[in-house]
C-alpha positions in Angstrom: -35.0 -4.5 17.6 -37.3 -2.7 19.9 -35.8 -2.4 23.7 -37.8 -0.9 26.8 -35.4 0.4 29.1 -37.0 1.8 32.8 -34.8 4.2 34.8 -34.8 6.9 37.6 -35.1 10.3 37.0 -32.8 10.7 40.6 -29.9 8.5 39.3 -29.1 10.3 36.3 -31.0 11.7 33.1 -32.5 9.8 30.8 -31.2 7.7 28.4 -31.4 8.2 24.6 -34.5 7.1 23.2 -37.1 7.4 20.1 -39.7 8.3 23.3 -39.0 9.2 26.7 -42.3 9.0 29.5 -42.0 10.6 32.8 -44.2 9.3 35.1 -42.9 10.9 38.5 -46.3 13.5 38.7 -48.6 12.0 37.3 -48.7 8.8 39.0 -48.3 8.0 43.0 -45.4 6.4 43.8 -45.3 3.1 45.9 -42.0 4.6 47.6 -44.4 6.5 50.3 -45.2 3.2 51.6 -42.7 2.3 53.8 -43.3 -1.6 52.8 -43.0 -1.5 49.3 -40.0 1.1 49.3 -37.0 -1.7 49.3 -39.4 -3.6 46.9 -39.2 -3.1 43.1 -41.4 -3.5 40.2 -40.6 -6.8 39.6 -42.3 -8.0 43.2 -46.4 -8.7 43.0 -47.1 -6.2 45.2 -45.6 -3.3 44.0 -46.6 -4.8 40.3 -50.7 -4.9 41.7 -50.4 -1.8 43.1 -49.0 0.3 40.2 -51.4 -1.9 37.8 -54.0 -0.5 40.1 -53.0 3.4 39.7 -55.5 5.1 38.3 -54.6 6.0 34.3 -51.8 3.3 34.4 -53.8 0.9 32.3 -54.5 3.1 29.7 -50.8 4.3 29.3 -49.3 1.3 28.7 -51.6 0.7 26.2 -51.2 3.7 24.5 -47.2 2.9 24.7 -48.0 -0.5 23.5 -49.9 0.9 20.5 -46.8 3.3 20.2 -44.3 0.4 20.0 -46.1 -1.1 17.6 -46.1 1.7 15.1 -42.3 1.8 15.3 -42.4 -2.3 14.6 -44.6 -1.5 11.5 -42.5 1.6 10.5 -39.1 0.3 11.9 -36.2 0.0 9.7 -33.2 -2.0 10.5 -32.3 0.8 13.2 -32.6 -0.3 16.8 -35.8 1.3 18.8 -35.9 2.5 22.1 -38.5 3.6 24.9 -37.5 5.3 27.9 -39.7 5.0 31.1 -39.0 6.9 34.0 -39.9 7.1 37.1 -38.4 8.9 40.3 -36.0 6.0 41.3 -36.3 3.6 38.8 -37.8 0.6 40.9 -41.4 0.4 40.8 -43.7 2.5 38.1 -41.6 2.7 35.7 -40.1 -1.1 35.9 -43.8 -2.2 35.9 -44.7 0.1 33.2 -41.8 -1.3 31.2 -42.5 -5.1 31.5 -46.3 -4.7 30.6 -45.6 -2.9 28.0 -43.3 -5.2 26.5 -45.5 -8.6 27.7 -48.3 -6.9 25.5 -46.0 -6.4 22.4 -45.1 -9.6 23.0 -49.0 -11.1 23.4 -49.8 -9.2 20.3 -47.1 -9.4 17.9 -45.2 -12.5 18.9 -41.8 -10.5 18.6 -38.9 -10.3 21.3 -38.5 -7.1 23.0 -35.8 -6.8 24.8 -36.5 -5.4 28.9 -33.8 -3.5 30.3 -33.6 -1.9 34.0 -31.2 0.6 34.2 -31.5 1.7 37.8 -33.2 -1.1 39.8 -30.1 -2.4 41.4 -29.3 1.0 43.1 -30.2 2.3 46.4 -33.2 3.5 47.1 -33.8 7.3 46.9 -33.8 9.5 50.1 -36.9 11.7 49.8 
């Protein structure tokens, strides 16, 4: 079983994981816009505009390529990847469903989403 789990950096450290990606500096966050800060990943906007980030695409593919190497190699052993962001509401929830939706388009196998932090309050900053 492979499972993409996102989370925030800012609610508490990351969970255990085969791979952990930290995408607070190297990607701008939507948070600085004061419209999309109560938003989360999982609202269009907020999805278009991290889509749109410059190097974005190529990441999740390269973390789509990486989950599928732990399909090919995986043993009966649960997988995990860990994507983080700052708060854990908008890069790396995106991050996490498109990387999943393209296992899923490519492989046809069910990977399991989770969000640990997109439920609590936005991040003072």
């Amino acid at each position: 079983m492979i499972e993409v789990v996102s989370f925030g950096f800012g609610h508490a450290p990351a969970p255990r994981a085969e791979l952990v990606v930290d995408l607070r500096a190297h990607f701008r966050d939507p948070h600085v816009r004061r419209e999309m800060r109560e938003l989360t990943g999982l609202d269009d906007e907020v999805r278009h505009t991290v889509i749109r980030t410059p190097g974005i695409p190529p990441l999740i593919d390269a973390l789509a390529g990486v989950v599928n190497g732990f399909l090919v190699g995986s043993t009966v052993l649960p997988t995990r990847v860990a994507v983080g962001c700052t708060g854990g509401r908008h890069r790396s929830v995106v991050v996490a469903v498109e990387v999943a939706r393209r296992v899923r388009k490519a492989r046809g196998v069910d990977i399991r989403v989770r969000h640990r932090d997109i439920e609590r309050p936005v991040l003072a900053r």
